[in-house]
N, C-alpha and C positions, 0 to 999 in steps of 0.2 A: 575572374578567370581570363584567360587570352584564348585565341585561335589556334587550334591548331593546322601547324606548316609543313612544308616539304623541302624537301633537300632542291636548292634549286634556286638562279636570284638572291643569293645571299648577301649581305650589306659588308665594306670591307670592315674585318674586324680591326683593322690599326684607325680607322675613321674610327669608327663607332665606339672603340674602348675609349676614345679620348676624352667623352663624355662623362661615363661618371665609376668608372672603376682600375682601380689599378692593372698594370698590365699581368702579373701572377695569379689576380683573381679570376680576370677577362679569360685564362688560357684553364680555368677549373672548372668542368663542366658541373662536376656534384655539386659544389659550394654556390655555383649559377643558381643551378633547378632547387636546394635548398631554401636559397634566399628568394627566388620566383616564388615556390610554394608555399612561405613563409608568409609573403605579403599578398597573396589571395588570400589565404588564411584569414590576414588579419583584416582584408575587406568585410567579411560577415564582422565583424567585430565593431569595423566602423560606419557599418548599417545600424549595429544597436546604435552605436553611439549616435549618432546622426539625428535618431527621434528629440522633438523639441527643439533643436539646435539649427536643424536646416532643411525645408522640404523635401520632402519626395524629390518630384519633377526638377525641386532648384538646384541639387544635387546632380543630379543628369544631367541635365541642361548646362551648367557653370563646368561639370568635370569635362564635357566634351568640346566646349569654348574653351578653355584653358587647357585643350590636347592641341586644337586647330592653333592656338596663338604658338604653342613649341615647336610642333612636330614639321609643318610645313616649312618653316626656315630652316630647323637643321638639315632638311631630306629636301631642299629646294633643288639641287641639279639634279637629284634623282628623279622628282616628280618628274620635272621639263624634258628630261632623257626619255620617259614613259608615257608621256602624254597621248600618244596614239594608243595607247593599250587599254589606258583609262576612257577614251572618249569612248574606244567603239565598246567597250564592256562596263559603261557604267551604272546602267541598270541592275545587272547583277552585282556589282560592289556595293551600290546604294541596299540592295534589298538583304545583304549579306551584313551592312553596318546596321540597316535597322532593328535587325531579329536577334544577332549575335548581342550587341552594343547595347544598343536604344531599349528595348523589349527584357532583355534579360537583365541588366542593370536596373530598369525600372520596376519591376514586379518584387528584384530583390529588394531594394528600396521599401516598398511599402509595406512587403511580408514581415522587415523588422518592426513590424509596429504593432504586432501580435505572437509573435511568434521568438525564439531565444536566439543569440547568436551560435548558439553550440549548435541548434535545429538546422542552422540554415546552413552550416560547413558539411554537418553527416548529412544532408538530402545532397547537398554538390556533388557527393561520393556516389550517386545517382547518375552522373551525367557519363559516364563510358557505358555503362549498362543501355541507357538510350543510345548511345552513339553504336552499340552493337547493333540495335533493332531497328535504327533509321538507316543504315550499312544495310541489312538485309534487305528492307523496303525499298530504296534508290538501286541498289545495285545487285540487289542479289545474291550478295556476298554469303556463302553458309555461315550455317551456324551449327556447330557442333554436338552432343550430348553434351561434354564437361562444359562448353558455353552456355548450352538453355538451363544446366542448374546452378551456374555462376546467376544470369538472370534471377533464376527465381528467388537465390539465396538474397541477393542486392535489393529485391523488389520487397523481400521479406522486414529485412533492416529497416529501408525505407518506412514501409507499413507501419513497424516496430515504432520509429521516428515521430511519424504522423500522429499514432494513436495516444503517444507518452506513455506506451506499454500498458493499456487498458485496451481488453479485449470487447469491453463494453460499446468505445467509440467503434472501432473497426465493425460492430455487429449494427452499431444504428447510425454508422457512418457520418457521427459528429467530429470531425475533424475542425482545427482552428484555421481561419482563412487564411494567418501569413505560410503555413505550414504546405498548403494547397497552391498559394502563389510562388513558395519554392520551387516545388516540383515541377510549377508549370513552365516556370524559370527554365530551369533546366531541362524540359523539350526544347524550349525555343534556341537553348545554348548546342544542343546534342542536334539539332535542323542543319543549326549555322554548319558546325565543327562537319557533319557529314557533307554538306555543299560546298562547302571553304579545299575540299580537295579538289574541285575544279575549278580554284580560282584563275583569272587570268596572268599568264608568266610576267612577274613582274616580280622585283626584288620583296620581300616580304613584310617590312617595314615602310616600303611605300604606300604598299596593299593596307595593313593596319592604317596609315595616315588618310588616307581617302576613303577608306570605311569610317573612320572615325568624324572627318567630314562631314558625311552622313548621316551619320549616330545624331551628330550635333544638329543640323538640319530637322530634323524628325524630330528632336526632343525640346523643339522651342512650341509647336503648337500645344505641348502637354503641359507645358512651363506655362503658357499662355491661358490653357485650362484651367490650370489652377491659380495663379489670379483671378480671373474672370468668378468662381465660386468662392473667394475669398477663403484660399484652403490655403496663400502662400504668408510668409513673414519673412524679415528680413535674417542673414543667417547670425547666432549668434557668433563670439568670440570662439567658441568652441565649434560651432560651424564651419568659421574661415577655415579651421587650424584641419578639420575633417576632411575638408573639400580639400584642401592643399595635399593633404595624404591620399587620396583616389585619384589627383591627375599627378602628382611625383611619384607614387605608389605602383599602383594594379594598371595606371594607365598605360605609362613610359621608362619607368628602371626593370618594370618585372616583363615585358616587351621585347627591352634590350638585352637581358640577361635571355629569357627564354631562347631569344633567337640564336644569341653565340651558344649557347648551350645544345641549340638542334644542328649548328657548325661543327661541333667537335663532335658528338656520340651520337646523331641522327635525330631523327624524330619518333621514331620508335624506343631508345631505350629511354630516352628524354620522356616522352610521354608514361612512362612506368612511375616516375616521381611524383606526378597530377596526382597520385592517389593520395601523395601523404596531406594534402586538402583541407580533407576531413579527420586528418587527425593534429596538424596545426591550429585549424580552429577553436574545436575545444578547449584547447591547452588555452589559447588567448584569453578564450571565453570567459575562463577559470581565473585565470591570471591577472585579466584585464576589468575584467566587468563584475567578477567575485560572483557570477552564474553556476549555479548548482547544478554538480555533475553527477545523476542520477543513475540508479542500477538499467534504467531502459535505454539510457544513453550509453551503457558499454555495451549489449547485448547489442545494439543497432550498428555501433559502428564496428563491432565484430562481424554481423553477418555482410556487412558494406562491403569493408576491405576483404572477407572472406571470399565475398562473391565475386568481386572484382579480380581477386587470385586465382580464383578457379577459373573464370572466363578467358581470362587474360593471360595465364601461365601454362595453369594444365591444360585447359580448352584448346591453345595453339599448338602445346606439343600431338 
């Protein structure tokens, strides 16, 4: 997943297309948020993949090193332009890469180690439903009738999710730990996303590179962890090739797209795309991993996206 932005600081799009998309695609917002929601998608997918291939922690740790090794030369006169902005606020960026980056990234991480790639796309579809309820809690923001049963319908899915559609778990509250570590995934994603609206003005891909910074920082003592218990190996072939798709990937094309995408249609209708998440995951899951797609898994991600329709459509009219 990415942060979400605001209209405001935006990076120039003739810079930034030169990077890595043609100038016709650069100017198409849908085909952006598409291909952005495509490749979070296909992050849960390369969380399964990951298991045996490349730790946990060494995963975080190398994806956030090889964001720091790109990001800060391409965005180098941008940083130096901002540096006062960063000095005096960078306590809240660090704690903002931690929770967002470092935290949520690594919980996802280990939940694939128990839990399906399909599980962990339809809980993502969780993270607007929190980000209503942490909105409420920080600011106060109402919250509707047609939003509290968007909530309940999303929490419903969710549950749905957790239990693999046996009403037996949800009654003796056996649920699978990666299953648990999703969700908790996404509080810490739905914390960030609600705080990240008071980030400091600063262009928003500088803001991503210096949180990311930080992500990086933070996720070397966990790397260091896990050496120290003899949890880590080295990655394999199929490791490099994973880890090269989570910092090409989710870290920095789907970044760059997002951001020209919140340029052209805002952040608002841009953010309505986030949904299809948890329904590109599956698809991968199915596709990619030959993961069985089960009657509790359309019920779940029915009542997901339902709830998230109602909160988010009818809730706001």
């Amino acid at each position: 997943m990415a942060p979400s932005s605001r209209q405001g600081g935006n990076v120039d799009p003739d810079r930034t297309s030169t990077l890595s998309w043609p100038r016709a695609a650069w100017n198409n917002a849908y085909l952006l948020m598409i291909v952005t929601t495509l490749i979070w998608g296909g992050n849960a997918v390369a969380s399964r993949l990951a298991v045996d291939n490349i730790t946990p922690m060494a995963l975080t740790a190398f994806r956030w090193i090889g964001v720091c090794l790109i990001m800060p030369i391409l965005l180098r006169r941008q940083i130096a332009e901002n540096l006062p902005q960063i000095k005096a606020h960078w306590v809240y960026i660090a704690l903002l890469g931690i929770t967002g980056f470092t935290a949520f990234n690594t919980l996802m991480y280990v939940a694939a180690y128990s839990t399906s790639a399909i599980n962990l796309g339809i809980l993502q579809g969780s993270i607007p439903i929190f980000v209503l309820l942490g909105a409420f809690i920080a600011y106060r923001t109402p919250i509707g009738a047609m939003q509290a049963l968007g909530v309940l319908v999303t929490l419903l899915g969710v549950a749905v999710t957790a239990s693999r559609g046996d009403i037996d778990v949800l009654a003796t509250l056996r649920f699978v730990p990666g299953d648990l570590l999703m969700i908790l995934a996404c509080f810490f994603y739905a914390g960030f996303t609600v705080a990240v609206r008071n980030r400091p003005p600063m262009p928003q891909l500088v803001f991503f590179t210096i949180a990311a910074a930080f992500a990086c920082l933070s996720s070397l003592p966990l790397l260091a962890a896990e050496i120290a218990f003899g949890r880590f190996h080295m990655p394999t072939l199929a490791g490099w090739a994973i880890l090269a798709f989570t910092v090409i990937g989710p870290s920095i094309m789907s970044q760059l797209s997002f951001m020209r995408a919140i340029e052209l249609i805002g952040p608002g209708r841009a953010g309505v795309f986030v949904n299809l998440v948890p329904v590109f995951a599956p698809i991968l899951a199915v596709l990619i991993l030959g993961e069985p797609f089960g009657l509790y898994h359309a019920v779940a991600l029915a009542l997901v996206l339902g709830g998230i329709f109602i909160a988010e459509r009818l809730g706001r009219r």
